[in-house]
C-alpha positions in Angstrom: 0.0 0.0 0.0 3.0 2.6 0.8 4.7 1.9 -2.7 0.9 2.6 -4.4 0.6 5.9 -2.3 4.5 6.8 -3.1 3.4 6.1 -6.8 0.3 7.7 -7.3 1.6 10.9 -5.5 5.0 10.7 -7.8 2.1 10.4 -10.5 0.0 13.5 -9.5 3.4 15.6 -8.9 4.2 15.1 -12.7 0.9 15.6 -13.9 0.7 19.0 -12.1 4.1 19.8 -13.1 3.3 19.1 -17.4 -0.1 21.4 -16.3 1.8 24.0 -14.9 4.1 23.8 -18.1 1.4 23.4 -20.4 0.0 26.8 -19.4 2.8 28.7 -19.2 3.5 28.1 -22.9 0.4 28.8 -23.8 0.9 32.1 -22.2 4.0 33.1 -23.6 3.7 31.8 -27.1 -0.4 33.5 -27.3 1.3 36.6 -28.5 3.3 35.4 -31.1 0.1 33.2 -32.1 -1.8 36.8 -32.4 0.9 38.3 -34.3 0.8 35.4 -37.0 -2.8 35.2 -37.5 -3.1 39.3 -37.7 -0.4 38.8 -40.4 -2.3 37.2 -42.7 -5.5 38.8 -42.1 -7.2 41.5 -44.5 -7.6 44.8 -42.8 -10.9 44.8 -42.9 -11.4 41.2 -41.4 -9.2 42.4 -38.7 -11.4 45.3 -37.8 -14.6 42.8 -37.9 -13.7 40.2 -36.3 -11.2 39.4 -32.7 -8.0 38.9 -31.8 -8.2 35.2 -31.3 -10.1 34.3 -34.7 -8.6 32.3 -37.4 -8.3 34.0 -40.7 -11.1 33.9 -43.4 -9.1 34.9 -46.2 -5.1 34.2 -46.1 -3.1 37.0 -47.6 0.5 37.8 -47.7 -0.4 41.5 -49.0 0.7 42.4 -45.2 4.2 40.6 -45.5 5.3 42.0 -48.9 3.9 45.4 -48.0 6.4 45.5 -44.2 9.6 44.0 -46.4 9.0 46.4 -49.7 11.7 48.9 -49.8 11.0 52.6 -48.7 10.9 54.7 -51.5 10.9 58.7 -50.8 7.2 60.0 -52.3 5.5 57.2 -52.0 3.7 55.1 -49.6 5.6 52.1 -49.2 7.7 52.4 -45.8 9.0 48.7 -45.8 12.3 47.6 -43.5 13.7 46.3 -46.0 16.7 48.4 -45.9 16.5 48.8 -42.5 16.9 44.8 -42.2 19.8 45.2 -44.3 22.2 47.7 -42.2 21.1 45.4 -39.3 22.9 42.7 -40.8 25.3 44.8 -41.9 26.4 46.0 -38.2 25.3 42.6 -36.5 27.7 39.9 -38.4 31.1 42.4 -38.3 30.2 43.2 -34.5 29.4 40.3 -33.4 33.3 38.6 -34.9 35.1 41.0 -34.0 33.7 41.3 -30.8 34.0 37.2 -30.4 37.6 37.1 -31.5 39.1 40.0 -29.0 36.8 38.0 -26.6 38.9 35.1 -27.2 42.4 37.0 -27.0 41.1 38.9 -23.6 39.8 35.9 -21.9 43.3 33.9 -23.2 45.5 36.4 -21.6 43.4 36.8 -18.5 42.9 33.2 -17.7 46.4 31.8 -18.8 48.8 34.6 -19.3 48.2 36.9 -16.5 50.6 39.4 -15.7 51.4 42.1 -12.2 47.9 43.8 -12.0 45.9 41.6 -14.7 43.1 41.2 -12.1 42.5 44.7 -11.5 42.7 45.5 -15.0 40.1 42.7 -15.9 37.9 43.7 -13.3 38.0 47.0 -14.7 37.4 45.6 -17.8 34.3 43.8 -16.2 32.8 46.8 -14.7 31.7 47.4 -18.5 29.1 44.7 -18.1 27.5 46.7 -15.3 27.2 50.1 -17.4 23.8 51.2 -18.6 23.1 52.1 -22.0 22.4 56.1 -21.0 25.8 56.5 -19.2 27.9 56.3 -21.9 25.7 58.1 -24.9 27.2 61.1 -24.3 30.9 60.2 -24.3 30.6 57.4 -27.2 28.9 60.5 -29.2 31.8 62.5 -28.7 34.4 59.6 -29.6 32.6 59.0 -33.0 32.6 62.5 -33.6 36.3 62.9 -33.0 36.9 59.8 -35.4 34.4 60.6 -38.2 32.1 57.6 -37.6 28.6 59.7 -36.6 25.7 58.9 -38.1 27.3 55.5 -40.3 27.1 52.0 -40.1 31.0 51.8 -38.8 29.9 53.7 -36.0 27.0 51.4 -34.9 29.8 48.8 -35.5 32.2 50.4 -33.7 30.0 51.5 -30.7 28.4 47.5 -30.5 32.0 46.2 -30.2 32.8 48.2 -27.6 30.5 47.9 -25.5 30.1 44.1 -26.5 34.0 43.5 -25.9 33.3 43.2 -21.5 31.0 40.2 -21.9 32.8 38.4 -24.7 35.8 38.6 -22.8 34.0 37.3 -19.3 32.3 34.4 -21.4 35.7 33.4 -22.9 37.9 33.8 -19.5 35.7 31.6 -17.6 35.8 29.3 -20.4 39.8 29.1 -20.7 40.1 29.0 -17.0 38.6 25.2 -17.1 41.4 24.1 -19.2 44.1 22.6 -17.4 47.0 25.1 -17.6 49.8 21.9 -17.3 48.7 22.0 -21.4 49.9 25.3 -22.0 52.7 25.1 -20.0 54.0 22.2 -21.8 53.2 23.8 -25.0 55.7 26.5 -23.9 58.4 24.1 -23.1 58.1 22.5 -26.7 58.7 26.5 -27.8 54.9 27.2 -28.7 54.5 31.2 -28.8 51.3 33.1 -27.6 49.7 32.5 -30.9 50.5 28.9 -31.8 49.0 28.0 -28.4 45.9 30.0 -29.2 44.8 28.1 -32.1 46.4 24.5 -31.3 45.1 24.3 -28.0 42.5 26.8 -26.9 40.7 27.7 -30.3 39.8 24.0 -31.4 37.9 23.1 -28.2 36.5 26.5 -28.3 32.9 25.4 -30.3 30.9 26.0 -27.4 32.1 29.5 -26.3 32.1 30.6 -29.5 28.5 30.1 -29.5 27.5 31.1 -26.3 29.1 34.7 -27.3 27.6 34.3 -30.8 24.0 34.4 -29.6 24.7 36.7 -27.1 26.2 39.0 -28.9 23.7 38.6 -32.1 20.7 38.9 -29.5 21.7 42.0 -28.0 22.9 43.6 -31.0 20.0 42.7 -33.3 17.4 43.8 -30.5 19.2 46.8 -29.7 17.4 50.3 -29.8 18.9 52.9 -28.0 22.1 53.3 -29.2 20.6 52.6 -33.3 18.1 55.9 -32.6 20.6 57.7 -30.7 23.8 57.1 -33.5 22.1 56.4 -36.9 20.8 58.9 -39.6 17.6 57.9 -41.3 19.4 56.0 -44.0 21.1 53.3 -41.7 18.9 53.0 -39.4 18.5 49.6 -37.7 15.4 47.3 -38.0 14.6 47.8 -34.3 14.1 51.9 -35.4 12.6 51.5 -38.5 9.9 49.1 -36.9 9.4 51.8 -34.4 9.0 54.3 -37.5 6.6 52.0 -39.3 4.2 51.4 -36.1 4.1 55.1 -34.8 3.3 56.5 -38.3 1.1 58.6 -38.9 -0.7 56.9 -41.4 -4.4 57.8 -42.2 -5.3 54.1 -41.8 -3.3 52.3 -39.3 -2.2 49.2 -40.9 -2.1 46.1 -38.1 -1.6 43.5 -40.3 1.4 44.9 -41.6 2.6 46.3 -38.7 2.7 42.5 -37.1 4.0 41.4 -40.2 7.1 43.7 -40.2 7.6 42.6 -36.4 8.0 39.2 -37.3 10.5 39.6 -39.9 12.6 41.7 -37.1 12.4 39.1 -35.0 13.1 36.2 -37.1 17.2 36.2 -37.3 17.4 35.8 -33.2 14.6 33.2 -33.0 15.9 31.7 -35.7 19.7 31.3 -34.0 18.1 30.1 -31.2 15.8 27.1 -32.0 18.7 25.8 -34.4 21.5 26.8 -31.8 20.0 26.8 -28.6 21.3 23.4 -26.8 25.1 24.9 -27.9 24.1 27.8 -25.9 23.4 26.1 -22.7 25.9 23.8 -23.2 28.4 26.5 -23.5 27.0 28.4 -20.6 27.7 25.3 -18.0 30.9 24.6 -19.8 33.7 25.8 -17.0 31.0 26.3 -14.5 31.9 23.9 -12.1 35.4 25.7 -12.0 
């Protein structure tokens, strides 16, 4: 009778737990189900009918009208473009950011030198920053080096400020590996950079990746500094999807309002369903160390 009572409550537990579960993706993913469905409604089906309604009618009128290319004079306002310098900024930020990552944490974690630990926890007080603090002074510094208002600024400004959790990621990474490695790599004469990509870089997959959605995330999604740093032709998607919703359009246009935010998001959601077990992998990676 104790084993049937120790069963039948292990039973319940689980059952309440895939409930519990159950709901709470239905709550999070209900949005994203609205935003579809609005997507490939006709305007006037959406004003009819509710949020929660299947469509009548599928069109795609709402998807090609959010990606068409803005032209000046008339009335498309796509983000086409605006998609564009996203990928544009995100993909050089995000390597360059990744490989000085991968120097940083190498130094920090196996070639630390008199003060290294101050300087990295320097380095680490970047993470900590808000975006606001540092608008004024990164203004100034693109100013001074010609970068305002272009796409090598955004660049610029992303690996920056992108730089303190690349190289955190990659330090606590390279501290795992057993340092007897490098050390004998420097008794059979390997230099600094030989030991960088015959040891460290090849088991580096999971890092790599870690920084590479993290980097690609926070980029892509970013808003502040793309309003704050851009002129209207390279403008981030994040801004132009905030231009296209806040118009002032005679007719507001849900349909292809929702489609135009599902394009933005697309790229991150993307990385993530194909590359999100290397994520968490390369997240507990070094962990225990």
């Amino acid at each position: 009778m104790k084993k049937k009572s120790i069963n039948i409550s292990s039973i319940l537990g689980r059952i309440l737990i895939y409930i519990i579960l159950t709901i709470s993706a239905i709550y999070f993913l209900l949005p994203i189900f609205v935003m579809i469905i609005t997507s490939v409604k006709d305007l006037d089906e959406i004003k009819n009918g509710n949020l929660l309604s299947l469509p009548q009618d599928i069109t795609f009128q709402p998807w090609i009208e959010a990606w068409s290319e803005a032209r000046i004079g008339s009335e498309s306002n796509g983000i086409k473009p605006f998609f564009i310098n996203s990928i544009l900024i995100t993909v050089p930020a995000v390597l360059i950011s990744c490989i000085i990552g991968a120097f940083n944490g190498y130094v920090f974690s196996k070639c630390q030198f008199k003060g290294s630990e101050v300087f990295f926890s320097l380095l680490l007080f970047g993470c900590f920053i808000p975006f606001q603090v540092v608008l004024l002074p990164m203004s100034q510094t693109m100013g001074y080096l010609g970068l305002s208002g272009s796409v090598m600024g955004l660049i610029f400004v992303h690996v920056v400020y992108g730089t303190a959790f690349t190289t955190l990621f990659f330090r606590n990474f390279y501290v795992s590996i057993p340092t007897e490695l490098i050390n004998a790599a420097k008794i059979d004469g390997a230099g600094f950079f030989r030991i960088f990509f015959k040891i460290l870089l090849p088991v580096s997959l999971p890092i790599f990746m870690v920084c590479i959605i993290w980097q690609m995330t926070q980029i892509w999604n970013e808003f502040l500094f793309g309003i704050t740093f851009s002129d209207a032709d390279t403008q981030p998607v994040t801004v132009a999807l905030n231009n296209l919703v806040n118009s002032t359009s005679t007719v507001k246009k849900y349909n292809v309002d929702m489609a135009a935010a599902l394009i933005a998001v697309a790229p991150t959601l993307i990385a993530y369903i194909i590359s999100g077990k290397y994520f968490v992998k390369g997240l507990m990676a070094g962990a225990v160390k």
